[in-house]
Every structure is written in structure tokens, then in C-alpha cells.
C-alpha positions as CSV (number, residue, x, y, z in Angstrom):
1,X,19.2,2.1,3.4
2,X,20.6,-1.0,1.5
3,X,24.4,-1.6,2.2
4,X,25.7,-4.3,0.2
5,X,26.7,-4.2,-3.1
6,X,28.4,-1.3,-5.5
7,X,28.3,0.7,-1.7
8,X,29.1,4.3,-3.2
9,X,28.8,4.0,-6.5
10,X,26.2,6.1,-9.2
11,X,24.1,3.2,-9.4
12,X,24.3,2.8,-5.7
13,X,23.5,6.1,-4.9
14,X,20.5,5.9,-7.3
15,X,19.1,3.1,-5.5
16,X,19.2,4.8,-2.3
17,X,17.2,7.9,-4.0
18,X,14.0,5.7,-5.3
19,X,14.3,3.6,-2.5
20,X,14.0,6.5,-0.1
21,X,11.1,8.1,-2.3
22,X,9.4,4.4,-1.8
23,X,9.8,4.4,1.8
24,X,8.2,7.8,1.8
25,X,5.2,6.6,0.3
26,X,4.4,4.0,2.4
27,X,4.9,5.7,5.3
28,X,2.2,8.4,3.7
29,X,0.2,5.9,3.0
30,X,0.3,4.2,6.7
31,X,-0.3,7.5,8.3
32,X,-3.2,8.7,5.5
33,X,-5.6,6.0,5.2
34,X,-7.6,3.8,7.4
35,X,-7.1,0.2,6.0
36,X,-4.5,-0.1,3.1
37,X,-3.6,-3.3,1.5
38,X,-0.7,-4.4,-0.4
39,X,-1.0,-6.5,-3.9
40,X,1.2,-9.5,-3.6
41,X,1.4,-12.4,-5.9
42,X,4.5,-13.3,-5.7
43,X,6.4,-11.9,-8.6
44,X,9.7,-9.8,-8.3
45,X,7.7,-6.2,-8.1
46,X,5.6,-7.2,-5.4
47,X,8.4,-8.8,-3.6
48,X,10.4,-5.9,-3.9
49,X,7.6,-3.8,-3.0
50,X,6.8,-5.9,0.4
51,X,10.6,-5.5,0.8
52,X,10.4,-2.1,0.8
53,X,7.4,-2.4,3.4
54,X,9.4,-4.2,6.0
55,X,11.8,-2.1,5.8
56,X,9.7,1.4,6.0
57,X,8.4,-0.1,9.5
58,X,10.7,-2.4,11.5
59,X,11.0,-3.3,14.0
60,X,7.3,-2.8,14.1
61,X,4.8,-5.0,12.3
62,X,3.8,-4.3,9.1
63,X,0.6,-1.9,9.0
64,X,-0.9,-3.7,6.1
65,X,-2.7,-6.9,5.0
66,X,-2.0,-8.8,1.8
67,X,-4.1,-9.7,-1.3
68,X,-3.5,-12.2,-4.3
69,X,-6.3,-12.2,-6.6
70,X,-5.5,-16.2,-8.0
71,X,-6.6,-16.5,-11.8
72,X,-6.3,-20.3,-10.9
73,X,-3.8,-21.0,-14.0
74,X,-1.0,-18.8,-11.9
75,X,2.6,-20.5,-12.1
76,X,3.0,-23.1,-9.2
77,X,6.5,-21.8,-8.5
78,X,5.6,-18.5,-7.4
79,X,2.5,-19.8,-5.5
80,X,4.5,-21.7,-3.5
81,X,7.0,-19.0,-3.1
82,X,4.1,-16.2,-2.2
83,X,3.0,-19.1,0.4
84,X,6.7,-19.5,1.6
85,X,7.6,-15.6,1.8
86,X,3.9,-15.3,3.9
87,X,4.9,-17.7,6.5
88,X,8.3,-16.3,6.9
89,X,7.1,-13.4,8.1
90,X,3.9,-14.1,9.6
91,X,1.5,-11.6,7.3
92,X,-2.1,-11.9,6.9
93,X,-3.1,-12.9,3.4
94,X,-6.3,-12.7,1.8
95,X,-6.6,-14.7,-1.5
96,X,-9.8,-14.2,-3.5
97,X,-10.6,-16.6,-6.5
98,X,-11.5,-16.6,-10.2
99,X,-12.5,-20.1,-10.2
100,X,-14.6,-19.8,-7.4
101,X,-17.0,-17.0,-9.1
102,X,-16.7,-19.0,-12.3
103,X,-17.9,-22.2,-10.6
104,X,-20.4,-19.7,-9.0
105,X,-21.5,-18.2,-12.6
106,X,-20.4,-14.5,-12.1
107,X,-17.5,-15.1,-14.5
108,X,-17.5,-16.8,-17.8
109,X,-14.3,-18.5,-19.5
110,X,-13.0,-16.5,-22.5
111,X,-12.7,-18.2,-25.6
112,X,-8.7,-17.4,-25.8
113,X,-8.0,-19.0,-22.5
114,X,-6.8,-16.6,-20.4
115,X,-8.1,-15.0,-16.7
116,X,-6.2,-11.4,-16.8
117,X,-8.7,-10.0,-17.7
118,X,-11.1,-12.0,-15.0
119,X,-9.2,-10.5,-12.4
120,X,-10.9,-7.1,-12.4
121,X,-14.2,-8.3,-10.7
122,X,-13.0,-10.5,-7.8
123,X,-10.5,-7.5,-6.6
124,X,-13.1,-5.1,-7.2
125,X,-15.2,-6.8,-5.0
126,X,-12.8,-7.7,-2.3
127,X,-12.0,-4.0,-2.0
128,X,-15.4,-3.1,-1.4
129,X,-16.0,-5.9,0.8
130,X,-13.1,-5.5,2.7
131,X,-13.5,-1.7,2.6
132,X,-9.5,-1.2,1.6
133,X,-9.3,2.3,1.4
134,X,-5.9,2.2,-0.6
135,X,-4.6,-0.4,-2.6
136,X,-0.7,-1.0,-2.8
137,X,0.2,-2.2,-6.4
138,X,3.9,-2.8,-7.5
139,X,3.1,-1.3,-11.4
140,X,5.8,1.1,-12.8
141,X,5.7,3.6,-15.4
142,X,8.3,2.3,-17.6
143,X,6.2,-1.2,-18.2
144,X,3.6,0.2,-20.3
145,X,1.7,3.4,-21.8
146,X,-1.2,3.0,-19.5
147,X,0.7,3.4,-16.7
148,X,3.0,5.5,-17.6
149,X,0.2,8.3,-17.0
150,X,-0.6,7.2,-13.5
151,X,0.2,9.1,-10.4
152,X,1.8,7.6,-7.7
153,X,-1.5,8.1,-6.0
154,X,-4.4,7.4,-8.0
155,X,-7.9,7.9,-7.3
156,X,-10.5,5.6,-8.2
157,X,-14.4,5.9,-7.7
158,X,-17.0,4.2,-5.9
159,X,-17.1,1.8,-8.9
160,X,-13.1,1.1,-9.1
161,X,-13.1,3.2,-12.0
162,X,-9.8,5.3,-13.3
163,X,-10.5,8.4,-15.1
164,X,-7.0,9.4,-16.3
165,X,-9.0,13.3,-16.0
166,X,-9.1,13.0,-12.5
167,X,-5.3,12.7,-12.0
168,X,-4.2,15.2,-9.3
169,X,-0.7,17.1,-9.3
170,X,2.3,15.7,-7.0
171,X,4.8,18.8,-7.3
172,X,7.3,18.0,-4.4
173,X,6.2,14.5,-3.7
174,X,3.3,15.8,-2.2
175,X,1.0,13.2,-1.8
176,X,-3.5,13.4,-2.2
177,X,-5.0,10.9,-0.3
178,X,-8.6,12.6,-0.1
179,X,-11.4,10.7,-1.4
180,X,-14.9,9.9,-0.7
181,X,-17.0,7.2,0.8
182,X,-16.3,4.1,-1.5
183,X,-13.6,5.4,-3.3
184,X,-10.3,4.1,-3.2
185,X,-6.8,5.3,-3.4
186,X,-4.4,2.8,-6.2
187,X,-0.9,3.4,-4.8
188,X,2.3,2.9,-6.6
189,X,5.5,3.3,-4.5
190,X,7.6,1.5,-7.4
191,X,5.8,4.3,-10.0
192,X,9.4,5.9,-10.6
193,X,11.3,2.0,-11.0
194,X,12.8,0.8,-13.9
195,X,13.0,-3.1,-15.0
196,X,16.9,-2.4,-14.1
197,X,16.1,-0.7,-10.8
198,X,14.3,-3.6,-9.3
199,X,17.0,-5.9,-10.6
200,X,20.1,-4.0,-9.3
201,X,18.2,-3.6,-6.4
202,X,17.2,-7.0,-5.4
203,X,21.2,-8.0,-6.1
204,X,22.1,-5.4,-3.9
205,X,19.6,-6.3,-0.8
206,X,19.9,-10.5,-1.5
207,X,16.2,-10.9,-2.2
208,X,15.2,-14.2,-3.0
209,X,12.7,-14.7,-6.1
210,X,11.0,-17.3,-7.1
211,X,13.5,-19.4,-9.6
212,X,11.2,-19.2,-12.7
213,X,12.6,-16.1,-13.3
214,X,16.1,-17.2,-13.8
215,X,17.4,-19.4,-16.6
216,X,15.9,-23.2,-16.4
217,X,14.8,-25.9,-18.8
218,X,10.8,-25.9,-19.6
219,X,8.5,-27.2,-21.8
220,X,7.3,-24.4,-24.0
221,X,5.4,-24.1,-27.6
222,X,5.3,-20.9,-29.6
223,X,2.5,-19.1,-30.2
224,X,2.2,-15.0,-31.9
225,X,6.1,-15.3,-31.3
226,X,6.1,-16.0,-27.6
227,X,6.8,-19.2,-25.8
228,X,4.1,-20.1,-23.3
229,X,3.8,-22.8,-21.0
230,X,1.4,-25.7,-20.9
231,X,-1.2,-26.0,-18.6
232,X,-4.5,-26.2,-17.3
233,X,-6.0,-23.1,-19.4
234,X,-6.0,-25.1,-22.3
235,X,-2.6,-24.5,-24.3
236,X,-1.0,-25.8,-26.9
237,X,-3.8,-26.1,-29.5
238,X,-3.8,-28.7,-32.2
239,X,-0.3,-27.8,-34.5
240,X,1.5,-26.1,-31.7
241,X,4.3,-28.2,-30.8
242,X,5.6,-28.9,-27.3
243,X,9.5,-28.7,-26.7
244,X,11.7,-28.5,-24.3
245,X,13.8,-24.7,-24.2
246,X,16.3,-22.8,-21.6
247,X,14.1,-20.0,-20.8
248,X,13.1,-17.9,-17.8
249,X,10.4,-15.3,-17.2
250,X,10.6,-11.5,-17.2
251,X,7.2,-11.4,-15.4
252,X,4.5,-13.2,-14.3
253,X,0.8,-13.4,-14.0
254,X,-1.9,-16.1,-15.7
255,X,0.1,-18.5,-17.4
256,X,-2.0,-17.7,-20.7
257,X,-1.0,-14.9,-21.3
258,X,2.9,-14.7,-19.8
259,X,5.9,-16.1,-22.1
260,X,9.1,-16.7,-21.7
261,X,12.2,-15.6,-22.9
262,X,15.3,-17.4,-24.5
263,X,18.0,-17.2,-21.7
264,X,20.9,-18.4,-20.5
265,X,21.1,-16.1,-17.4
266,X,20.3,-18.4,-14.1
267,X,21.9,-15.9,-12.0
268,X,20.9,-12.0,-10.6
269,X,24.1,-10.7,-12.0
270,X,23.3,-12.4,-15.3
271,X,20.0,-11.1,-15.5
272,X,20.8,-7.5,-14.9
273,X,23.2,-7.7,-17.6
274,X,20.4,-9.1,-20.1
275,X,17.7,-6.4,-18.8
276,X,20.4,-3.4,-19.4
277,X,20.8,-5.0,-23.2
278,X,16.8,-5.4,-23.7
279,X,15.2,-2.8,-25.9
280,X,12.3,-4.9,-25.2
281,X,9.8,-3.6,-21.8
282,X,9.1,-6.9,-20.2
283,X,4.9,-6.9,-20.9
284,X,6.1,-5.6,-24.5
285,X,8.0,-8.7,-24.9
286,X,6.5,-11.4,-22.8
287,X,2.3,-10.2,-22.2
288,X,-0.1,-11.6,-25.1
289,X,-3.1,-9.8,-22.9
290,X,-1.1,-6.0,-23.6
291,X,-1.6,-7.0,-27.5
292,X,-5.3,-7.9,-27.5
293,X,-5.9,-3.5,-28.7
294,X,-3.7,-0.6,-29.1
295,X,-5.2,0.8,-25.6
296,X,-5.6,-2.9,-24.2
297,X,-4.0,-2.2,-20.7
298,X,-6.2,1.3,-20.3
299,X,-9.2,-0.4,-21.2
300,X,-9.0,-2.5,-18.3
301,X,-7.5,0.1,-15.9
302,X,-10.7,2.2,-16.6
303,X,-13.1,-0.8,-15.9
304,X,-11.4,-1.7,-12.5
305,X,-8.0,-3.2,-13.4
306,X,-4.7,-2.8,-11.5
């Protein structure tokens, strides 16, 4: 669908195939379900996801509402640029807050600092609330274990609940929306992406980002080998040293938990070329919450967790 950039080339022509097969799903999805709901923070997945959205339905508007679940120590850059890319196109956003059910005593700080894991009850109870019937997250398989074993459409039960047992078959991109009253369908359109997929793919469309993901100078101090920013979650601790470093961000979520990378790449170009070197998946490299167990990510997936 795209037409710029490496037109006719392998790469090209693989970009056409998973974008196609991402299109597809959202148009299942739109036709399937009663009230879906796309995930958007702001980072380059869900960015290339709502992309992807326009796209599967111009010229008519798009079929689904937004939600940001804000942790409240969420990098002001891509705030501003999830605020910016809203307007643009005139989408309804719903943003549902940690710090207000902290504030309300539903939520309690964790000693480490960071809100990941805080997430899970907010968008658990927006979903109900709202009564999304699927919920469109930009996950893909090659980012971690845990989701390497979802399906592109994934069930979850009246409690938010994955049980990796209850995975249904997709032979021939075949799609199972079925579920019962208060369940929910978790849909990944970006399931069969790589790290270099969504790269090559926002060079060849021209799709802005927010620019802490290229090369910049920051104010970082080390901690378990990754450099994390400052901020109001409570880092650096006594001993950890404040300096300033060329880095930019592979991913991003609650500033706890997200590091940065040294770089020198401030363009897309130069980016793609350090992502095709990187032996490294981005939440391996760059996510203190993935390290916190072996099964860390699956833990939370079962208790409600994107």
C-alpha cells in the first residue's frame, strides 16, 4: 500500500505482505466486534499501529476509540506527541490514570519506583467500564517470550485473565473473535513485526515519532547496566551519578523502568542500520520490569497485563 521508498525491492515487498496481513486484521476486527479500542501511548508501535488503522479505513473515520493508560512518570516527549498526533486527526482518546487510583488508595507505590506493573488494574477497569469488547495492542512476538506465544487474537476472561491453554488455532489467518459476556478479545495486528519491520516501515511511509527515539543529549545515571532518566519516580539513588550522554530510546513506557541506549543515530536511516546490527530485542536491552523474574512479563499477562 506504501509507495515510497526501496519501491520493488525484497524488503519492499515484505513490507507490503505484513502490512497487508495488518490491514486484514483490523478490518476483522471492525467487522467482528461491537466496541474495539486501540492502545496508544505514543510510542513507535502504537503509532505505526494507528498508522496502519487509518489507512485500513479511509476515507472513512476511524471505527475505533483510543486509550493511554498514564503511569504518571511517562516521558513528556511522547505525551506531548500522543496529544499532537490526537489532534491531528481528530480521535477520541480516553486516558485513565495511576496517580489518580493511588491518590484514591486502590494502588500502592512499589518500593523500586516503578508503575508498569500498576498499569494492569486501571486498564482492566476501563475495559470493563467501557465494555471494550477487543483491545488493540501494538505487542509483537519478536520482543519477548511471553508474547511470542500469543495469538494474534487472544482471549481473555471476565477477569482480564490470559490462560496461554486457551489459545485458539489461526491456520489461514483465520481469525476467532467468539467470546462471552465480559470477556475480551487482546488483538495484535503487529504480532508477525520485527524491531526492523516497524523501522523500515516507518522510513518507507515518513512517519513522524516522537524525537526521543533518535540520538540526543540527556541526562542519564546507570543503574543494573542501563541508563535511566531522572525524574519524578524517584531516581537516581544516593551513589548514582547524574551525567550527561548521546542516547536515544529503543522503547518507551514508565520512565523507571525504560533505559537508553548509547547512540549516535538521530536519523531513521541511522537507526535501521543500528537495529539490523542489535543482537539485543529492545525490552531485553532497555526494560528493568522484563528482569524482575525469569517469567516476569507472563506473570503479568496472566493477571491482566497487555
Amino acid at each position: 500500500m506504501g509507495d515510497s521508498g526501496g519501491k520493488g525491492t525484497a524488503v519492499s515487498a515484505h513490507l507490503d505482505l505484513v502490512e497487508s496481513e495488518a490491514v486484514h486484521i483490523l478490518r476483522e476486527v471492525a467487522g467482528e466486534f461491537e466496541k474495539p479500542v486501540i492502545l496508544f501511548s505514543g510510542g513507535k508501535d502504537s503509532t505505526v499501529m494507528l498508522h496502519l488503522a487509518l489507512l485500513a479505513f479511509a476515507p472513512a473515520p476511524l471505527p475505533f476509540t483510543l486509550l493511554h493508560v498514564d503511569t504518571g512518570h511517562n516521558f513528556g516527549e511522547v505525551l506531548d506527541f500522543r496529544d499532537r498526533i490526537v489532534a491531528k486527526h481528530r480521535l477520541p482518546l480516553c486516558v485513565v490514570s495511576v496517580q489518580e487510583y493511588i491518590d484514591a488508595g486502590q494502588l500502592r507505590e512499589r518500593p523500586d519506583g516503578t508503575r508498569n506493573p500498576l498499569q494492569t488494574v486501571p486498564l482492566t477497569d476501563a475495559i470493563r467500564r467501557r465494555r471494550f469488547d477487543a483491545v488493540l495492542g501494538g505487542a509483537r512476538r519478536d520482543e519477548e517470550k511471553a508474547r511470542a506465544k500469543e495469538r494474534v487474537f487472544s482471549l481473555r476472561n471476565e477477569f482480564s485473565q490470559w490462560d496461554p491453554r486457551r489459545q485458539r488455532p489461526e491456520l489461514w489467518e483465520l481469525y476467532n473473535g467468539r467470546h462471552a459476556p465480559g470477556e475480551h478479545v487482546r488483538v495484535f495486528p503487529l504480532s508477525n513485526w520485527t524491531e526492523l519491520d516497524v523501522w523500515q516501515y516507518i522510513a518507507r511511509e515518513g512517519i513522524d515519532l516522537p524525537d526521543i527515539y533518535f540520538a540526543h543529549e540527556r541526562e542519564v545515571f546507570l543503574r543494573d547496566g542501563m541508563w535511566l532518566a531522572p525524574g519524578p519516580w524517584g531516581g537516581p539513588r544516593e551513589g548514582e551519578a547524574v551525567e550527561k550522554r548521546w542516547v536515544r530510546y529503543r522503547t518507551v513506557g514508565d520512565m523507571s523502568c525504560t533505559g537508553a541506549v548509547d547512540s549516535d543515530a538521530a536519523d531513521v536511516d541511522a537507526v535501521i542500520a543500528e537495529v539490523a546490527a542489535s543482537r539485543l530485542t529492545e525490552r531485553g536491552a532497555t526494560r528493568a520490569d522484563d528482569r524482575l523474574t525469569e517469567a516476569a512479563m507472563e506473570d503479568r499477562k496472566r493477571e491482566g497485563y497487555f
